[in-house]
C-alpha positions, 0 to 999 in steps of 0.5 A, a space after each residue: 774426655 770430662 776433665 776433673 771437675 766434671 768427674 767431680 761434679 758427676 760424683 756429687 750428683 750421684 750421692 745427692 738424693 735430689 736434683 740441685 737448683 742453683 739461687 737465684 739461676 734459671 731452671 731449665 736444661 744446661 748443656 752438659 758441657 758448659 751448665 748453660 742453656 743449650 742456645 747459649 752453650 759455649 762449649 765450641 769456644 773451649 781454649 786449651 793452653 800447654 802449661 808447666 804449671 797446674 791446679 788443684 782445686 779443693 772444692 766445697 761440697 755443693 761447689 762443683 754442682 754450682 753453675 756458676 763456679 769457675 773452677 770449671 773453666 780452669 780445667 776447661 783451660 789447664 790441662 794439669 787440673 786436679 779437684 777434690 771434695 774437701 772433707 773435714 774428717 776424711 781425706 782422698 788418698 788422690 789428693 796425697 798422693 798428688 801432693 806428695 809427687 816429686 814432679 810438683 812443688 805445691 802452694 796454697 793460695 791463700 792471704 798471708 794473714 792467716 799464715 805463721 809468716 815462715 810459711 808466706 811466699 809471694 813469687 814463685 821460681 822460674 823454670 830454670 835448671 837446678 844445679 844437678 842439670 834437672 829441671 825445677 819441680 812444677 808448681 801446683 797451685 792448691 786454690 780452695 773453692 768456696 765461699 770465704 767462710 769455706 775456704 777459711 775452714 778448709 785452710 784451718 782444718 786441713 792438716 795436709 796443708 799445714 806444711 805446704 808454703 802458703 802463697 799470698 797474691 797482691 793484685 792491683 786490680 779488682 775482682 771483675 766477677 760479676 755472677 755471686 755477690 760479695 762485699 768486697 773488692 779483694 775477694 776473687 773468684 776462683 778462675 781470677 785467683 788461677 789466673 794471678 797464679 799463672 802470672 806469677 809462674 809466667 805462663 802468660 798465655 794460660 793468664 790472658 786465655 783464663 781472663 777473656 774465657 770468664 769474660 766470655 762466660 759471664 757474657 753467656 751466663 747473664 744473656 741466658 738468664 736475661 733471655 737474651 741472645 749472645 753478641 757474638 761479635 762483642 768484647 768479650 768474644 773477640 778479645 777471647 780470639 785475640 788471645 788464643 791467636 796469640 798463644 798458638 802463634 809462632 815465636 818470633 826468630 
């Protein structure tokens, strides 16, 4: 089954009026399934991870027809993806009725700067029970995917967010993206920015599976547009059956 940004994706192919080339990418036939070369395809290693958290993407317009997006691998990944076309004068119904569900406790993922500061939070509640017996609602994570100049629009001309809690991430470590340039070191692709968030509500499994997938992308992506077969026995790879080992493992007695 396509997950929601493949659907998404789908739809924006069929509005644009001509084929989109990627900059600076090869232009030749992707798999349909991962947007790589088919000798490159990587699709066989697609992990999936049970989770109680979930993600909703509010993509760019041009976002999820860019082969290197990441947003894609976290559908690929969380079953409980949810992606959007962000507009600034029309909104989903979808979307509001996603965000208004009482199965969901939805935060927006963005730097507490640019919040009033009643709005920032910085860890998200366990799981636990409420006092009625009910389970706590499940966080969704509203990521905006874009370059930085659209997500700082999509914040700030979103009125549908204004109310929602804004989560503001402190990670230690830097961006190890390596497929679009940026200038800085705090500015994280989507897929490392979910798993920040994943951390945070503490499924652990669905972090460590998001951090060695990207590896593993970024190891297809570069040796398709160098030319180069993929080490199947690398790092990237093994690390990547490390985790999903891990996560399908029995619990300890």
């Amino acid at each position: 089954m396509p997950h929601a940004v493949s659907l998404l994706r789908a739809a924006r192919l069929a509005r644009s009026a001509k084929p989109f080339l990627a900059r600076g990418g090869f232009k030749r036939e992707r798999c349909a399934g991962c947007r790589l070369l088919p000798s490159h395809c990587m699709c066989a290693l697609r992990p999936s991870v049970a989770t109680r958290a979930g993600v909703c993407l509010l993509m760019a317009d041009i976002e999820p027809l860019k082969p290197t997006n990441t947003g894609w691998l976290i559908a690929d990944v969380v079953a409980d993806t949810f992606a959007f076309g962000w507009a600034r004068t029309e909104t989903d119904p979808a979307l509001l009725a996603l965000l208004s569900d009482p199965q969901w406790e939805p935060y927006v993922v963005f730097p507490g700067q640019y919040a009033a500061p009643e709005r920032v939070v910085r860890t998200v509640p366990s799981p636990l029970e409420s006092a009625d017996g009910a389970l706590a609602r499940r966080p969704l994570f509203i990521l905006l995917d874009g370059t930085w100049g659209e997500a700082r629009k999509m914040f700030s001309r979103s009125p549908y967010l204004d109310a929602l809690p804004v989560l503001s991430l402190a990670p230690e470590q830097i961006s190890q993206y390596k497929l679009r340039r940026s200038g800085r070191d705090d500015h994280f692709c989507t897929s490392e920015v979910a798993a920040l968030c994943m951390s945070l509500a503490g499924e652990h499994a669905a972090e460590q599976t998001l951090e060695a997938y990207l590896a593993v992308f970024t190891h297809h992506y570069l040796r398709a547009k160098s030319q180069q077969p993929v080490v199947w026995d690398g790092d990237a790879h093994r690390r990547l059956r490390e985790v999903q080992a891990g996560a399908t493992a029995p619990a300890a007695p």
